[in-house]
C-alpha positions as CSV (number, residue, x, y, z in Angstrom):
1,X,-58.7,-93.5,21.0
2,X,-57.3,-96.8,21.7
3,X,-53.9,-95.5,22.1
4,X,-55.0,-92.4,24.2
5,X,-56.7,-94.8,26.6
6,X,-53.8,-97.8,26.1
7,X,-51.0,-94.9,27.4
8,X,-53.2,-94.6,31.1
9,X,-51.3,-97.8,32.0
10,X,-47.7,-95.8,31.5
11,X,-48.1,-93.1,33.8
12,X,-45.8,-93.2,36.8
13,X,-48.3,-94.7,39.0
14,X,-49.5,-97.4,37.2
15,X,-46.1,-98.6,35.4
16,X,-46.1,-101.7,37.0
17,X,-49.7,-102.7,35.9
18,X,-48.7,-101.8,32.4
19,X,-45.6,-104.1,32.6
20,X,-48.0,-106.9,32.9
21,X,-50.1,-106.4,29.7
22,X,-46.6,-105.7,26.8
23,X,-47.9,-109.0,25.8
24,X,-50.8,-107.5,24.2
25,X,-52.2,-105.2,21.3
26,X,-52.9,-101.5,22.3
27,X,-56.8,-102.7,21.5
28,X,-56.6,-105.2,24.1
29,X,-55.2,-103.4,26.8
30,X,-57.0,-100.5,26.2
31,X,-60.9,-102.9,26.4
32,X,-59.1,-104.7,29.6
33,X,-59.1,-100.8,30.7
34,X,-63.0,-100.4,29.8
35,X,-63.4,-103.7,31.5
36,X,-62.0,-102.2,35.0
37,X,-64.0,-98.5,34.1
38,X,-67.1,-100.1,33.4
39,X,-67.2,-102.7,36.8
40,X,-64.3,-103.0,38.6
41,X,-63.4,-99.3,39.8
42,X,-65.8,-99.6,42.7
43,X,-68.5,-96.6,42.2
44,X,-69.0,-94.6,39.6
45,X,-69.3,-91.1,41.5
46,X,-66.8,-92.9,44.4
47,X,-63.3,-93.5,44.6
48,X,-61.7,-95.7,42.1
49,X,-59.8,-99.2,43.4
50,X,-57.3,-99.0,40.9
51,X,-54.5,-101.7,41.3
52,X,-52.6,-104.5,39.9
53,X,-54.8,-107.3,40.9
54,X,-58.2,-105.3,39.6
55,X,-56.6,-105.2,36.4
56,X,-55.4,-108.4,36.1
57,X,-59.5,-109.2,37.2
58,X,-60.5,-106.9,34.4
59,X,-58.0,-108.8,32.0
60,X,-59.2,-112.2,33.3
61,X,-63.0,-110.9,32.6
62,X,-62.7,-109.4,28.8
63,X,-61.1,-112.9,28.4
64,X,-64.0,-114.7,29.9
65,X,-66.2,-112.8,27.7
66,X,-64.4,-113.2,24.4
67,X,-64.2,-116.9,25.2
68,X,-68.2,-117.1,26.0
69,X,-68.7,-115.2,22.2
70,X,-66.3,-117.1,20.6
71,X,-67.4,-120.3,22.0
72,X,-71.2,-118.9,20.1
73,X,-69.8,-118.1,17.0
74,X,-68.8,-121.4,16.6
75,X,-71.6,-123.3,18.0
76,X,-73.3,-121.0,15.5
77,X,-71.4,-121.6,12.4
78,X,-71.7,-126.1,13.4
79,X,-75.3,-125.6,14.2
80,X,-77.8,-127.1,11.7
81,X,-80.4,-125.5,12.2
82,X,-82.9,-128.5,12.7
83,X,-86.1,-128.4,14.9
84,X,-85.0,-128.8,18.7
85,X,-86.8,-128.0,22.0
86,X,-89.1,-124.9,20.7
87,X,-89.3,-123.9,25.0
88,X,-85.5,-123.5,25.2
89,X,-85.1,-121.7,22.2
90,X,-87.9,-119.3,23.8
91,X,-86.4,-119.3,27.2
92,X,-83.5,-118.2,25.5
93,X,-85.3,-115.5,23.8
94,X,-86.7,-114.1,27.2
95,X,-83.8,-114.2,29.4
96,X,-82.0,-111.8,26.1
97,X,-84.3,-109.8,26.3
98,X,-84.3,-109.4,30.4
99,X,-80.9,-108.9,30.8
100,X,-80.2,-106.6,27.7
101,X,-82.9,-104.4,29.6
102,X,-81.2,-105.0,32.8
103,X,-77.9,-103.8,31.3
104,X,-79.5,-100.7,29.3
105,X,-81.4,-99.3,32.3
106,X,-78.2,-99.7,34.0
107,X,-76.6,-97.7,31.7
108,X,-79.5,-95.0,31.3
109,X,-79.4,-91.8,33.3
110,X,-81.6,-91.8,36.6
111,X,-85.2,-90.7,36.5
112,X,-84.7,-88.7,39.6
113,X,-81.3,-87.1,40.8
114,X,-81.3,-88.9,44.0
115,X,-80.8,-92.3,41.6
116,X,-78.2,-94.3,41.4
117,X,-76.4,-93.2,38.3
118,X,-74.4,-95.2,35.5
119,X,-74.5,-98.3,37.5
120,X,-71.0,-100.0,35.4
121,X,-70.8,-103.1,37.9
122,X,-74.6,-104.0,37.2
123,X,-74.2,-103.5,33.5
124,X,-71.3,-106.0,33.6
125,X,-72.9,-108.0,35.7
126,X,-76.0,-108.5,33.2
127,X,-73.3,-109.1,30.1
128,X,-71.5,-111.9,31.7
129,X,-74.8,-113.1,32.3
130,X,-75.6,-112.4,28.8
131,X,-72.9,-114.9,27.7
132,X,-73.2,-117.2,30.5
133,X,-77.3,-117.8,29.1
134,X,-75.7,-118.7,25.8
135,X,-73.1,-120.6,27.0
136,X,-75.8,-122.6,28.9
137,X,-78.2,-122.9,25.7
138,X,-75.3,-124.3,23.3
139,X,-74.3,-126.9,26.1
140,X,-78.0,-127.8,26.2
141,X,-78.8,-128.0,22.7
142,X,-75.9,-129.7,20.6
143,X,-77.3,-128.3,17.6
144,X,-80.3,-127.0,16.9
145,X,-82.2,-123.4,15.2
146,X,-79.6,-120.8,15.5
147,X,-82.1,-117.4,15.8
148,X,-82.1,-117.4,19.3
149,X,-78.3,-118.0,20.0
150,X,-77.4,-115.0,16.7
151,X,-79.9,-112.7,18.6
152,X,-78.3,-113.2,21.9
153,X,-74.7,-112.7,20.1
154,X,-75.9,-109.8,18.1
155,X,-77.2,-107.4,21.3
156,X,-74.3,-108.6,23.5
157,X,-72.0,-107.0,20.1
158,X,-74.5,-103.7,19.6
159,X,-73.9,-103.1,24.1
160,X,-70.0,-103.5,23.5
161,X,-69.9,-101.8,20.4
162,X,-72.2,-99.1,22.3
163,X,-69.4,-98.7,25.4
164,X,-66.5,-98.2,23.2
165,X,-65.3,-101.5,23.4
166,X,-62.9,-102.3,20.4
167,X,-63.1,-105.5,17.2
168,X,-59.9,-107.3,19.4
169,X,-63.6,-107.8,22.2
170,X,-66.5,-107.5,19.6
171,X,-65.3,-109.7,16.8
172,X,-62.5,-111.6,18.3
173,X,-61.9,-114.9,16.6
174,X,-63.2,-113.4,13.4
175,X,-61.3,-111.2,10.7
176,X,-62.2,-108.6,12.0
177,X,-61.4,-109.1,15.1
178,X,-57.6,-109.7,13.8
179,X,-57.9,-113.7,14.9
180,X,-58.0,-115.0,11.4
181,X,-58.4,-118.8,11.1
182,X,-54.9,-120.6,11.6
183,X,-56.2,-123.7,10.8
184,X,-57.5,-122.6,7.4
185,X,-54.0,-120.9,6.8
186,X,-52.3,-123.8,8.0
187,X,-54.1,-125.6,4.9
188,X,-53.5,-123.5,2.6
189,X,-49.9,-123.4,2.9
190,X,-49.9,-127.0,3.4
191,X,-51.8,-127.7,-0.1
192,X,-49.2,-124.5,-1.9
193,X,-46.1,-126.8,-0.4
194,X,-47.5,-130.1,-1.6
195,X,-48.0,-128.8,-5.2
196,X,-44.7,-127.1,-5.1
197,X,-42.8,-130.8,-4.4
198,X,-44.9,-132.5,-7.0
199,X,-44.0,-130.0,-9.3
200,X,-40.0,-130.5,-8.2
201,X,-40.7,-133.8,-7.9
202,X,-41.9,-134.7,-11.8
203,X,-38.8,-132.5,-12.9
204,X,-36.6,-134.0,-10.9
205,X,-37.8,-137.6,-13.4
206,X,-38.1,-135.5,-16.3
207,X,-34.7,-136.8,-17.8
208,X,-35.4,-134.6,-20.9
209,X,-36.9,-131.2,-21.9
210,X,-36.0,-127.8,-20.7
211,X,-35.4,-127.6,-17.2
212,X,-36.6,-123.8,-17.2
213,X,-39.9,-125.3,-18.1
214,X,-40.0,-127.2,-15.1
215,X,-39.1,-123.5,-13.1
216,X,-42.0,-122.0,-14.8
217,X,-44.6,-124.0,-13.5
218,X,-42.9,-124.2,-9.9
219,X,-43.2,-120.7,-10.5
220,X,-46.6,-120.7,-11.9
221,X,-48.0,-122.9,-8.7
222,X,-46.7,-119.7,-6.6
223,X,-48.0,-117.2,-7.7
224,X,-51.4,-119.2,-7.8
């Protein structure tokens, strides 16, 4: 589990790699740990490069990525879905579809045992590029249909849900990826604080009536 795979950076040989990542959920660390399995440990039947600067690579990497889906989910949830240029939204479609294959053979066992097998550094390779096409697209296209960009999202979520990779990569930004919104929290306290002084406030002038009346509604408002 996350845990499991978050305590490899505590061993006695790695202690000083796991020094640099306190700063973060067990989820994190653990998917910055997938991150260096998946591409950055050199060959998969070789010798692993394991070291600080290859995690702080894989760290800098996972964060690239969540950026790129982030940056999607967004342009997403602005997008109006109007009529734009119908060739980039099926350019779009075809370079999903080639590098979602690229990435899948990559990960498929080899047709003959002399094969390269589990080829992690081309699989990342073809998800950053996965991101980098839909980075490119929303940059393009202000706003436009949003099929083409929720596709692209959607298979990039079904590989990293396929390698293990936990919600704090796959959904980060969103609930439930633990990223609420702040902003819409912000408001909502905001709005609960202004109706809590209005209510203070119109006591406060009230220069009859109960004042326990007044503490009700405060009281009320709260609980709202």
């Amino acid at each position: 589990n996350d845990q499991e795979v978050a305590d490899n950076f505590r061993t006695k040989n790695d202690q000083e790699v796991a020094d640099n990542f306190r700063t973060k959920n067990d989820q994190e660390v653990a998917d910055d740990f997938r991150i260096w399995c998946l591409g950055l440990s050199g060959p998969h039947d070789g010798t692993a490069t394991y070291s600080k600067s290859r995690m702080e690579e894989a760290a800098a990497t996972r964060k690239r990525l969540v950026q790129s889906l982030d940056a999607l989910r967004r342009w997403i949830q602005n997008a109006d879905d109007t009529d734009a240029d119908a060739d980039r939204c099926h350019a779009l479609h075809r370079e999903t579809a080639s590098l979602v294959e690229r990435c899948l053979n990559a990960l498929m066992p080899p047709p003959v045992p002399s094969a390269v097998s589990f080829d992690g550094p081309a699989a990342l390779r073809a998800l950053l590029a996965l991101a980098a096409a839909g980075e490119r697209h929303i940059a393009a296209v202000p706003s436009g249909p949003t099929e083409p960009v929720r596709s692209l999202l959607r298979r990039t979520e079904e590989i990293l849900h396929l390698l293990g990779f936990s919600p704090a990569t796959i959904a980060a930004g969103t609930n439930e990826g633990g990223g609420a919104d702040v902003d819409a929290c912000l408001d909502l306290l905001a709005e609960a604080r202004r109706k809590v002084r209005t209510k203070a406030a119109e006591a406060l002038k009230e220069k009859e009536g109960d004042p326990r009346e007044a503490l009700r509604e405060i009281l009320r408002v709260c609980d709202e």
